[in-house]
C-alpha positions as CSV (number, residue, x, y, z in Angstrom):
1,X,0.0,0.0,0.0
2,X,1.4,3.2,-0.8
3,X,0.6,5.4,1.7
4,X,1.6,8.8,-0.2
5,X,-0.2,8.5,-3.1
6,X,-1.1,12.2,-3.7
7,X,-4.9,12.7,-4.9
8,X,-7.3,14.9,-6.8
9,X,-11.1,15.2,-6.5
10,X,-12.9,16.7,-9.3
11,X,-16.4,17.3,-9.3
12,X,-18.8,19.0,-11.6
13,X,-21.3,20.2,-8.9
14,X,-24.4,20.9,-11.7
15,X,-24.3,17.9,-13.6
16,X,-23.7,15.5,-10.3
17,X,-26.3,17.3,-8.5
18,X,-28.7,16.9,-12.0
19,X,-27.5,13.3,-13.0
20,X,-28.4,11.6,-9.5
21,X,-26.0,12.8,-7.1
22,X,-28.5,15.3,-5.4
23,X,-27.5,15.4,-1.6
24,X,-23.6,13.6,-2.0
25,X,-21.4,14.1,1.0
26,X,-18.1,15.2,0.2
27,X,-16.8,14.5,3.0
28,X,-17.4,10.8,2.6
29,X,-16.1,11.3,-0.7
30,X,-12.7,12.8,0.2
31,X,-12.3,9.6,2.3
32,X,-13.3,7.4,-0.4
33,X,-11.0,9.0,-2.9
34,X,-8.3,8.7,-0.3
35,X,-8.8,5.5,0.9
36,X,-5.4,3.2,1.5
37,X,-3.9,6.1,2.7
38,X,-4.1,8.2,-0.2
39,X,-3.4,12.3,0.3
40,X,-5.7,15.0,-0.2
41,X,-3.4,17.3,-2.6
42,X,-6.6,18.8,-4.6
43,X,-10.0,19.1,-4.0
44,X,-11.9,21.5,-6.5
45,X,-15.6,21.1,-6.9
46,X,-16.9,23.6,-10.1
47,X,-20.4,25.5,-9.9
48,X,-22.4,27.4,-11.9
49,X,-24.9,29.6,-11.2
50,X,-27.7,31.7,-12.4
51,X,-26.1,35.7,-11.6
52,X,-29.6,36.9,-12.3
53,X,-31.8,34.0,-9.6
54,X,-28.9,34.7,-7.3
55,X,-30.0,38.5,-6.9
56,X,-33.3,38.0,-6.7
57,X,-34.1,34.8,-5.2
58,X,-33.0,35.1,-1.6
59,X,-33.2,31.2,-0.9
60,X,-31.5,30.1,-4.0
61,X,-28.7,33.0,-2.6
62,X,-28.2,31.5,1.0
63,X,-28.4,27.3,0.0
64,X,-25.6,28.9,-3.3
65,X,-23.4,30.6,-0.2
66,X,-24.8,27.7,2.1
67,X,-23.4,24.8,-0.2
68,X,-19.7,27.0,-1.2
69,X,-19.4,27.3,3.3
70,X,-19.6,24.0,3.6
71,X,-17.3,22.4,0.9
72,X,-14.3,25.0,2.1
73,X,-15.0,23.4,5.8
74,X,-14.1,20.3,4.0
75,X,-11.1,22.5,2.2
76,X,-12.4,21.7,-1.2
77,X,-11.9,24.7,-3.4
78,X,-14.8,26.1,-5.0
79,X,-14.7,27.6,-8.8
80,X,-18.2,29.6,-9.2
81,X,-18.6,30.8,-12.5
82,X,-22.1,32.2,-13.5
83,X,-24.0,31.2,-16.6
84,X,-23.9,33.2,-19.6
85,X,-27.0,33.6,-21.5
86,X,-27.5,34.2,-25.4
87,X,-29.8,34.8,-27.4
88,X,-29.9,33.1,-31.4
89,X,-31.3,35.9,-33.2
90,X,-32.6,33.7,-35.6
91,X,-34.8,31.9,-33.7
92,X,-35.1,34.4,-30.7
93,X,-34.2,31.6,-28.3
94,X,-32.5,32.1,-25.4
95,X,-29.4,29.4,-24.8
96,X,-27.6,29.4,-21.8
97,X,-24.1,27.9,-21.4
98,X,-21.0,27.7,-18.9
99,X,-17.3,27.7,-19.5
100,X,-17.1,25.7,-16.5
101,X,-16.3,21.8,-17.9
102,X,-13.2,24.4,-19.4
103,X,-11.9,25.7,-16.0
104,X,-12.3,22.1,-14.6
105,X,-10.2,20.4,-17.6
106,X,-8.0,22.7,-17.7
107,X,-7.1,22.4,-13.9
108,X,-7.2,18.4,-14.4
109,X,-4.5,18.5,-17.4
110,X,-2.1,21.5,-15.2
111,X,-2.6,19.2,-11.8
112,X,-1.9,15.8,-13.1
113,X,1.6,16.5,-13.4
114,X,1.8,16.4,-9.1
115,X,-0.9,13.8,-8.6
116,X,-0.7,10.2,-9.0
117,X,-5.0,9.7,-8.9
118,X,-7.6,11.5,-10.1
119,X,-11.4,11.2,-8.8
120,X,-13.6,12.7,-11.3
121,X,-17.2,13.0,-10.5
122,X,-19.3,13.9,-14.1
123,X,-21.4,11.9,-16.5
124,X,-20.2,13.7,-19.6
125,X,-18.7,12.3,-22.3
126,X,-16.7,15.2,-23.0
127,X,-14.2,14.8,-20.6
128,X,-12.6,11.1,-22.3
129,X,-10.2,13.1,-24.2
130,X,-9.0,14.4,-21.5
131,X,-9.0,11.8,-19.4
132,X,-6.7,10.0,-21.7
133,X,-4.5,12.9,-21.9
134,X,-3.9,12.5,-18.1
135,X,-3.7,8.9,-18.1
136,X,-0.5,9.5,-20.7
137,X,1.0,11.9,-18.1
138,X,0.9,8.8,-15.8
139,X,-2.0,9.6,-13.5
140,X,-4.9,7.2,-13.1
141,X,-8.3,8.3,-13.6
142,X,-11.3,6.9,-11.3
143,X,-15.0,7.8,-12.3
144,X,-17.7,8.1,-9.7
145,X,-20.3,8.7,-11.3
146,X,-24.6,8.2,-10.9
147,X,-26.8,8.5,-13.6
148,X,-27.1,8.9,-17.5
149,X,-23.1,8.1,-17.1
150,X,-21.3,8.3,-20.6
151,X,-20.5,4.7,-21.4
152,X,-17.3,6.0,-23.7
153,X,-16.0,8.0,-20.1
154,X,-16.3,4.9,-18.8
155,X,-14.6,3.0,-21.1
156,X,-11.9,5.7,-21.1
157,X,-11.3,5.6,-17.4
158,X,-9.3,2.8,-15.3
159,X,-11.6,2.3,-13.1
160,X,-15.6,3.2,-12.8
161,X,-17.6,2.8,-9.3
162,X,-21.2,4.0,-8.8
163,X,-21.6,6.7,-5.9
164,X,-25.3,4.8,-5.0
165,X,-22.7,1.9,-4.3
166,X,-20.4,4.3,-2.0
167,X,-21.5,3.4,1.6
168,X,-22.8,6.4,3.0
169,X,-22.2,9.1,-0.1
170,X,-25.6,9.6,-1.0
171,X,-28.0,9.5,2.3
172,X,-30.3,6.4,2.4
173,X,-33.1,6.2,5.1
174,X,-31.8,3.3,7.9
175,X,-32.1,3.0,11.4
176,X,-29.2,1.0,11.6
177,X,-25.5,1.4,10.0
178,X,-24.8,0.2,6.8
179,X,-23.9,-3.2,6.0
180,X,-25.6,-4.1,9.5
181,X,-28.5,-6.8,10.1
182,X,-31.8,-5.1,9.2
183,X,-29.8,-1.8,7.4
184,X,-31.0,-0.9,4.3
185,X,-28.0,-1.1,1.6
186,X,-27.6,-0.3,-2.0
187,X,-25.7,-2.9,-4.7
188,X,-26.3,-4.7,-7.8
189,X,-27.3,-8.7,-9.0
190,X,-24.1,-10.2,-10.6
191,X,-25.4,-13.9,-10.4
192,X,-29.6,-14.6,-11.2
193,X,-31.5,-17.9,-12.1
194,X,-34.7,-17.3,-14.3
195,X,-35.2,-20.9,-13.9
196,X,-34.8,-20.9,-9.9
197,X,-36.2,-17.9,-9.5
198,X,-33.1,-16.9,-7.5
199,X,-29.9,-15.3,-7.6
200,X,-27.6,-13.0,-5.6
201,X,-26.5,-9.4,-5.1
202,X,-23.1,-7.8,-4.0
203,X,-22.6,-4.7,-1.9
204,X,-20.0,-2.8,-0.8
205,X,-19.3,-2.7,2.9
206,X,-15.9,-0.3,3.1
207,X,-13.7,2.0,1.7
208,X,-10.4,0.3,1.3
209,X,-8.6,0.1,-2.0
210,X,-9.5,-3.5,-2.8
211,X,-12.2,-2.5,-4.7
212,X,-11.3,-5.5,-7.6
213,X,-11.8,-8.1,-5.3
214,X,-15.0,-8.9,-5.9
215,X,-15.4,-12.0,-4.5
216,X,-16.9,-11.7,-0.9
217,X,-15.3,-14.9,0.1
218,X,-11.8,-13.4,0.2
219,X,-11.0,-11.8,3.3
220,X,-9.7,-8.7,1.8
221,X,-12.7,-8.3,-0.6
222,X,-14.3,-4.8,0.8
223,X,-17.8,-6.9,-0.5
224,X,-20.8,-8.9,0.9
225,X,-22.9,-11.2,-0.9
226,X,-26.7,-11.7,-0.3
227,X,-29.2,-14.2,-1.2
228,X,-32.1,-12.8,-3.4
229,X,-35.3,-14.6,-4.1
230,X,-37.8,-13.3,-7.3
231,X,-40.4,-12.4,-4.8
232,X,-38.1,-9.8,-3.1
233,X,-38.5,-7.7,-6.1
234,X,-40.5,-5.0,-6.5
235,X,-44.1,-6.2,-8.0
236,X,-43.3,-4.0,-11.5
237,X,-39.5,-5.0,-12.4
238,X,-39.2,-7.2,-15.0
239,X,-36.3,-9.9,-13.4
240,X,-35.2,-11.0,-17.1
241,X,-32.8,-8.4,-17.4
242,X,-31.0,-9.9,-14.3
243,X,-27.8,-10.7,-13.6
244,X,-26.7,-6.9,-14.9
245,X,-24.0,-4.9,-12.8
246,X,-25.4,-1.9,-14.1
247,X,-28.9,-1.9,-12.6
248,X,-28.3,-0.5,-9.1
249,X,-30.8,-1.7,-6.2
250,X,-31.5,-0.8,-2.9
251,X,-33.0,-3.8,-0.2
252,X,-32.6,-4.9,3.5
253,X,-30.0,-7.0,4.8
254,X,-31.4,-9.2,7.2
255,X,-29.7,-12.4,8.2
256,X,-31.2,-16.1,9.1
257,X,-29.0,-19.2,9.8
258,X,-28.3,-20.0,6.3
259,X,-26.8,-16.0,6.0
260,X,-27.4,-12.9,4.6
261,X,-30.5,-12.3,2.5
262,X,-31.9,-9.4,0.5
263,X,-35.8,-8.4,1.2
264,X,-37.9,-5.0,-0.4
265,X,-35.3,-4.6,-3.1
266,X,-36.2,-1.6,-5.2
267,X,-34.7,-0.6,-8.6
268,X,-32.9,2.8,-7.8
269,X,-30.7,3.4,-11.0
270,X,-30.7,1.8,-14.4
271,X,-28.8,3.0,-17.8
């Protein structure tokens, strides 16, 4: 384990916020990002905002101001840039667009040269050829991304994780701790039976850097595996597109003495 790996966090605020990611903690990111021993050397989130709604809409104001406070507490450093709006006199419509994928980029490409890992939250596509310019610089690139993910960026990158799968980055409605008997957990069905009627689903249960060991039955494997009958489902999903590691689901973990099983699993994310 190399315990100085120096590490960037790069997170488009907008599109997380509007692909999914509404209500991530970065705080539980930062330790995510950093896991193994990993060292915070950049943390930039990017946000833009509406100059107009922020004069005149006092709420949207304090949550902007709100939102900036509490990522420098967490000594991320916040780029704001405001939305430009045009208009196509053509057409008389009104476009509005951001230079703020730019900024972010740029500082990727600059600040790859002192990093050894980058953690890039976005779904856009646009950032692969970028992403391969800093894997050429020797810097790998991890995606953490949620919804409407581009499947090129995640071809591009060398390794993609979903945040529902993060323990504790997106808040999820439990009594009890994640991971624990009767918690409610989020994860996806790599192994299903149409003919059984049966199959099983993985979770993640920590934030260590043995994310590739998927099989639960290694004792470094950060993973738990539970037992998942058809009639867990909810009543609507259609189970023939099971196994899939791309459909994200969120169930119960209760236990019995055979071991861990699955109950009220709901379809949270799909592709």
């Amino acid at each position: 384990m190399n315990t100085k790996e120096r590490v960037g966090i790069y997170v488009d605020a907008v599109n997380v916020t509007m692909n999914g990611g509404y209500g991530l903690r970065y705080d539980t990111l930062r330790m995510f990002a950093c896991r193994g021993g990993g060292i915070a050397s950049r943390l930039n989130v990017y946000l833009c905002y509406d100059s107009d709604r922020l004069k005149e809409d006092h709420e949207y104001r304090q949550k902007t101001q709100r939102f900036c406070e509490v990522l420098r507490d967490f000594e991320y450093k916040v780029t704001e840039k405001p939305v430009q709006t045009y208009t196509n006199h053509e057409t008389g419509e009104k476009i509005s667009k951001s230079t703020i994928d730019m900024d972010m980029a740029v500082d990727m490409l600059v600040q790859a040269d002192h990093l050894d890992k980058i953690v890039l939250l976005s779904s856009s596509g646009s950032y692969v050829s970028v992403v391969n310019a800093i894997q050429n610089k020797g810097c790998r690139v991890e995606l953490v991304g949620f919804d409407n993910v581009s499947s090129s960026l995640k071809r591009a990158v060398d390794s993609s994780v979903s945040g529902y799968l993060i323990p504790g980055l997106l808040p999820i409605e439990s009594p009890y701790e994640w991971g624990k008997n009767g918690s409610r957990v989020r994860g996806v069905c790599y192994d299903f039976s149409q003919d059984e009627g049966y199959g099983f689903l993985r979770f993640l249960t920590r934030k260590n850097d043995c994310l590739w060991i998927t099989d639960s039955r290694d004792e470094n494997s950060p993973y738990k595996t539970v037992f998942a009958h058809v009639s867990q489902f909810e009543e609507d999903f259609d189970t023939h597109y099971l196994p899939s590691r791309e459909l994200i689901f969120e169930f119960d973990v209760t236990e019995n003495d055979k071991g861990l099983i699955a109950e009220n699993i709901v379809l949270v994310s799909a592709p």
